[in-house]
N, C-alpha and C positions, 0 to 999 in steps of 0.2 A: 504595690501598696505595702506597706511597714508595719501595717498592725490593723487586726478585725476587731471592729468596735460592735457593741452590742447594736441590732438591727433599729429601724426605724417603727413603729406601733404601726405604721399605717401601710400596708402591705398593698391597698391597694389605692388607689391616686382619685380623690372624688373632688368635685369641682362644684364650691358654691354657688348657690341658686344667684347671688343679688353681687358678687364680685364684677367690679365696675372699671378695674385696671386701665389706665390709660395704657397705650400700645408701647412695650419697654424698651425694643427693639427700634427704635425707629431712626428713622438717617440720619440724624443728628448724631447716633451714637456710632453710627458706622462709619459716618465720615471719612474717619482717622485710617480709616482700612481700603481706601481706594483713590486711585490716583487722581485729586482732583485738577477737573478743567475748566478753565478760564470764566469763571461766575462774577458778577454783578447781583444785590441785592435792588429788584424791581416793587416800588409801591402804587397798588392799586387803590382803582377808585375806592374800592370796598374796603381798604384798608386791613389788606391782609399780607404776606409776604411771601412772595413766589422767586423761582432763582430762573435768570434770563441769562442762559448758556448760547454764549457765542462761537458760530458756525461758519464755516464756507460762504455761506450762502446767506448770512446774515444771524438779527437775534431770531434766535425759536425759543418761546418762553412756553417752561415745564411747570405745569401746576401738580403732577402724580405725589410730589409730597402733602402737600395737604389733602389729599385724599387717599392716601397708604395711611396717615395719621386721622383720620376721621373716627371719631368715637360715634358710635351708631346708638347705644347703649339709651340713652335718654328716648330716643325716636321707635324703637320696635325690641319684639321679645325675642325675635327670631335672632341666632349665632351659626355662626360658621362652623361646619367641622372639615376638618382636613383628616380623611381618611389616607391610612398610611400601609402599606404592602412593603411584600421583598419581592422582586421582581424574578428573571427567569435565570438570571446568572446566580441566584442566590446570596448575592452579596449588593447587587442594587436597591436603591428604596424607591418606590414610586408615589403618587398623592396624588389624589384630586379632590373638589372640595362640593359641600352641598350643604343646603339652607334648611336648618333643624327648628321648626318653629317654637321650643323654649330652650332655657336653659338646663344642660343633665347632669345627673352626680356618677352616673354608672353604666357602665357599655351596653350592659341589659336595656337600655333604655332608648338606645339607639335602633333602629333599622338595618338591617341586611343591605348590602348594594354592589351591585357587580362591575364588571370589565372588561375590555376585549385584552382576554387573555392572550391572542395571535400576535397582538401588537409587543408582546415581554416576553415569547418565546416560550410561554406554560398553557397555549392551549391551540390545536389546528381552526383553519380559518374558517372549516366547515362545521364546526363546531365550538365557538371561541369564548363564550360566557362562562367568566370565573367567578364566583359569589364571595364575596367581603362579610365575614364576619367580626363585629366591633368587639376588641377584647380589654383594651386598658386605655384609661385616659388622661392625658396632662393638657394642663393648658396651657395654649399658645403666646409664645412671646412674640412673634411677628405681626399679629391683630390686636393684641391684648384684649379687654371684656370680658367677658364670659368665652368666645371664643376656642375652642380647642382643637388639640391633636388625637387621632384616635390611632392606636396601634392596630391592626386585623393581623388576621390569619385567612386561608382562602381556601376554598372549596369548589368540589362541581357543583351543578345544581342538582344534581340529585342529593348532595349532603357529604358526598366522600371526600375528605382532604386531599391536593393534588401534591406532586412528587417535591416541588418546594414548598411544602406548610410542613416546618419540622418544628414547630410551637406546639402541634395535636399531640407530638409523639412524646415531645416533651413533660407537655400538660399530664399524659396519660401516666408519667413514669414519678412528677411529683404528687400523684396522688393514690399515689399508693399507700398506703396505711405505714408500712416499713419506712418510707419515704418520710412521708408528713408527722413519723414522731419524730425521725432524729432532724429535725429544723433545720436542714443545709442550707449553712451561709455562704455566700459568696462574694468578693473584694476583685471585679475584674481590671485590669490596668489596660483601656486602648492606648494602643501606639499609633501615630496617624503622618504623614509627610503632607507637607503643603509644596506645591510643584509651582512656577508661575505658568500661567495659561498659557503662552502662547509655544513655549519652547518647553515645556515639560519636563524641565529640571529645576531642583530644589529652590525653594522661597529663599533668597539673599546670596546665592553660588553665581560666580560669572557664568556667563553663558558661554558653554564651550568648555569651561575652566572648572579649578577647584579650589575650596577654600583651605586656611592653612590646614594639617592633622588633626584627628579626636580631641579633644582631653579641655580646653576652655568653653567647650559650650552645653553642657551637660548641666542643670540648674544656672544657667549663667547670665549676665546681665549686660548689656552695652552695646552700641550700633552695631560694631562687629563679629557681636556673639548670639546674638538673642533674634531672628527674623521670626517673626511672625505672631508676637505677644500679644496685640491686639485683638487678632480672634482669638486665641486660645482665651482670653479672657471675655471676651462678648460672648462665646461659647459657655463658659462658664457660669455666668449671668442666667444665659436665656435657660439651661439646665436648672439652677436653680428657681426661676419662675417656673418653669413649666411644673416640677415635682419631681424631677429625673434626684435619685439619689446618690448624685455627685459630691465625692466626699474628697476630690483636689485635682492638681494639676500639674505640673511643670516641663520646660525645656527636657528635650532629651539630647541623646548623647550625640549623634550626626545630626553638626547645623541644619536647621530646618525643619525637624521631624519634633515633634511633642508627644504630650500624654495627658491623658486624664484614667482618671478611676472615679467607678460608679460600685456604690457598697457600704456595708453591706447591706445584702440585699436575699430575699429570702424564698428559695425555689425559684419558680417561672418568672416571678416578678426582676430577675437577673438580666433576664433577655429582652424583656419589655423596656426595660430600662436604657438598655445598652445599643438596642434596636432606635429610641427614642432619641438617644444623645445624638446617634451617628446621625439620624434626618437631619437632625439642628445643624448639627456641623457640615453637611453636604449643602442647607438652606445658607447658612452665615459667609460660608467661602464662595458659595455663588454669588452673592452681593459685593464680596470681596473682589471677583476677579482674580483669585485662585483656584488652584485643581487642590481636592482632597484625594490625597492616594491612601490605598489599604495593602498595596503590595509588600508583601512579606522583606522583600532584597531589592528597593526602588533605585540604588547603585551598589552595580558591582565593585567588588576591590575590596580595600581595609577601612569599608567603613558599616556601623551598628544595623543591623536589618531592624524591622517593625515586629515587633510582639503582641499578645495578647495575652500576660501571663494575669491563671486565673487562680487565685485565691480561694481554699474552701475548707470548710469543718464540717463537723455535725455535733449535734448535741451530748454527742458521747466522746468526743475529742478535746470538747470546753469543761468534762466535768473531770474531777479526780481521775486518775490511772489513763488519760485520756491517750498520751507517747504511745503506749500498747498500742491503741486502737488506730493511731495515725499510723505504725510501721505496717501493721495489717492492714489497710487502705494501700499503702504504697506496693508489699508483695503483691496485692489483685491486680494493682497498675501495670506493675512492670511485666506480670504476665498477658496483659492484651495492650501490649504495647503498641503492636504492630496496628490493632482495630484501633486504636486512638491518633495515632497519628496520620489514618486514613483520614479521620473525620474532623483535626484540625485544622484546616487550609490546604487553599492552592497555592503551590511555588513555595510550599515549607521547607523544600529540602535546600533550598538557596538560602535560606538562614540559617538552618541548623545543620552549620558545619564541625561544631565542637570550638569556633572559634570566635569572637567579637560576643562572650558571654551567656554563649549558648553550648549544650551537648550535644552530642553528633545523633542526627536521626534516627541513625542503626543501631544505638545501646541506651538503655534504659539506665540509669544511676537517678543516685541520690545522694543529699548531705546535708550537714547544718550549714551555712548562711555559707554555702555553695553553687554561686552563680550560673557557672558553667558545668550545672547537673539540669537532668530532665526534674526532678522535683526536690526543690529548695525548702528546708526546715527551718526556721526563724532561731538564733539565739535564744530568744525568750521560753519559745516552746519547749526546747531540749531545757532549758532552768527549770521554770516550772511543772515539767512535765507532764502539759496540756497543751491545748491551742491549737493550731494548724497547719496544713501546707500550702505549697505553692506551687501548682504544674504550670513551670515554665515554656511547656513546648508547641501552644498555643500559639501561632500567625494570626499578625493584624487582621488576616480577613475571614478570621475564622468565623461559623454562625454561631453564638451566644445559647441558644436553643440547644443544639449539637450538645457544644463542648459542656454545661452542666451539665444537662440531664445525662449522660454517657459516665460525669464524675460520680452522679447521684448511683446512678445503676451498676456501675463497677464495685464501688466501697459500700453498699447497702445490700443491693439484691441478687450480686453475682458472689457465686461460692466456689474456688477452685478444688479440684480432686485434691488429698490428702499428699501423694505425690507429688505433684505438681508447686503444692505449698512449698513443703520440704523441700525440694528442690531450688526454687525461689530464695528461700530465706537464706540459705546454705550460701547461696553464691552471692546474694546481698548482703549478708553478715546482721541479717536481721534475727533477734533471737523474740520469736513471737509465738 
């Protein structure tokens, strides 16, 4: 992302009592993203329009669109919610849905509700119920309505958070008082591969084969440069109904792979957000009959890995003499280096080779509009001397939760020995 724009008022995502949305998502608009087969429009007595998809075995006529598009809204008060988890790999999303008899503005308002956590790998089978707590809500572009998606976090039943709920720890570190005055923003940029299903190499690459070298498909447009525009923009779409604060998009640099950024976005509300996109995007590509990948190096050789590079300030970065304050952030960096780049992904070190616009895992650096540094300083920021950085060394499947709160607590609450500063600065040529 190129630049952090001031936050959005609504921090937290509440959802109209009397919002009546017809469903935005719906197949007509995904059409264009799956390979269509041999359809005939069929009218019935009722005089309504159903698609009679011819078979082997003859016509089987599929009425499931008119009732995936079924607006309930006029007929009952009750809505859907789709509760939403991170599963046991902590990088999966799971859902399942239940009937909320009105419509709600706020997670408080919801119910508790559990799962067999044995089945995700986060609880034995002799003791398997994990409790769902409802923490943030958008609404849903797949139902539209009232309708919604609920983000959780998960717990035992006794109350304690289990070893994937890293939102609790999160939560705990933005509210901190130190925390919640200096206002950390954050601009995160996913990186994402679309695979085709069946063969599991990139959206528009022969199978088996490769397309021509880097350099024409990076923002680029035209059959031979651009696969997968479709979703990336139905994706876009349904983030923007839902509330997700999706502030853009485009092509990346290995055909096939894309990006979005969500931002900015302010404390916990980063990971809510970002946790939220990804559902959509694992929802949208399933309709698609694509694979969403998060792998960091999804192929080897000379071509771009997947990033999650995160964007952030604080309040004391955006005001006068703010440069200061951003070099001192960076000396805390580069001194726990080692603890961050534990905690930003699996398969990091297959990207971060110092090479395809990344810095090598093993050394910490910095610089102005210095791509292939662990953290990038914007032009702007060295001009005006304010504004922010950019820790590049974040992997696509890094968890959002993590990678904040860790920026929050290193450049806010963490204070190295006097030594250890001095030292730092000296070998970074930071004079702070």
């Amino acid at each position: 992302m190129a630049q952090i724009f001031a936050p959005s008022a609504q921090w937290q995502m509440r959802i109209g009592k009397n919002s009546a949305d017809s469903n935005p998502l719906n197949t007509k608009m995904l059409n264009s993203l799956v390979i269509k087969q041999n359809k005939k429009v069929v009218k019935t007595s009722t005089n309504f329009k159903v698609f009679a998809t011819l078979s082997e075995n003859g016509c089987t006529v599929n009425r499931l669109e008119q009732l995936l598009n079924l607006d309930v809204t006029p007929y009952t008060d009750n809505i859907i919610a789709e509760y939403i988890w991170i599963g046991g790999s902590g990088i999966d999303v799971r859902s399942k849905s239940r009937t909320i008899s009105k419509p709600v503005e706020h997670p408080s308002e919801l119910p508790k509700w559990n799962y067999d956590g044995s089945s995700t790998g986060q609880a034995p089978g002799e003791d398997s119920e994990v409790v769902l707590y409802p923490e943030a809500i958008f609404k849903d572009p797949f139902r539209g309505g009232n309708n919604i998606l609920v983000i959780c976090d998960t717990y035992t039943p006794a109350g304690k958070p289990i070893p994937t709920n890293k939102r609790h720890k999160a939560a705990q570190i933005f509210s901190n008082p130190k925390v919640v005055a200096e206002i950390p923003w954050y601009g995160i940029e996913q990186e994402y591969t679309l695979l085709q299903k069946n063969v599991k190499w990139p959206l528009g690459w022969p199978v088996g084969g490769y397309p021509g070298p880097q350099g024409p498909y990076y923002c680029g447009a035209g059959a031979d440069k651009s696969f997968g525009r479709d979703i990336s923009d139905a994706h876009y779409k349904a983030c923007l109904y839902a509330g997700i604060n999706i502030s853009g998009t485009n092509g990346e640099v290995m055909p096939g792979q894309w990006e979005f950024q969500v931002g900015p976005s302010v404390g916990i509300e980063a990971g809510d957000h970002i946790w939220c996109a990804r559902y959509l995007l694992e929802r949208i590509t399933e309709q698609a009959g694509v694979v969403l990948s998060l792998d960091p190096k999804p192929i080897e050789g000379d071509w771009n890995g997947a990033g999650c590079h995160t964007n952030y300030s604080t309040k004391s970065m955006r005001e006068e003499g703010g440069f200061d304050v951003i070099k001192k952030a960076i000396l805390n960096l580069s001194l726990r280096h080692k603890e961050h780049i534990s905690a930003y992904g699996e398969g990091n070190e297959r990207r971060l080779t110092g090479k395809h616009e990344t810095a090598s895992i093993n050394t910490f650096s910095w610089g102005v509009a210095n791509r292939g540094c662990s953290i990038r300083v914007g032009r702007d920021t060295e001009k005006n001397g304010k504004g922010y950085l950019e820790d590049r060394r974040p992997a696509s499947n890094m968890d959002p939760y993590v990678v904040t709160a860790l920026l929050a607590e290193t450049t806010i609450l963490w204070e190295p020995t006097l030594e250890a500063e001095a030292l730092a600065a000296q070998k970074l040529s930071l004079n702070v």
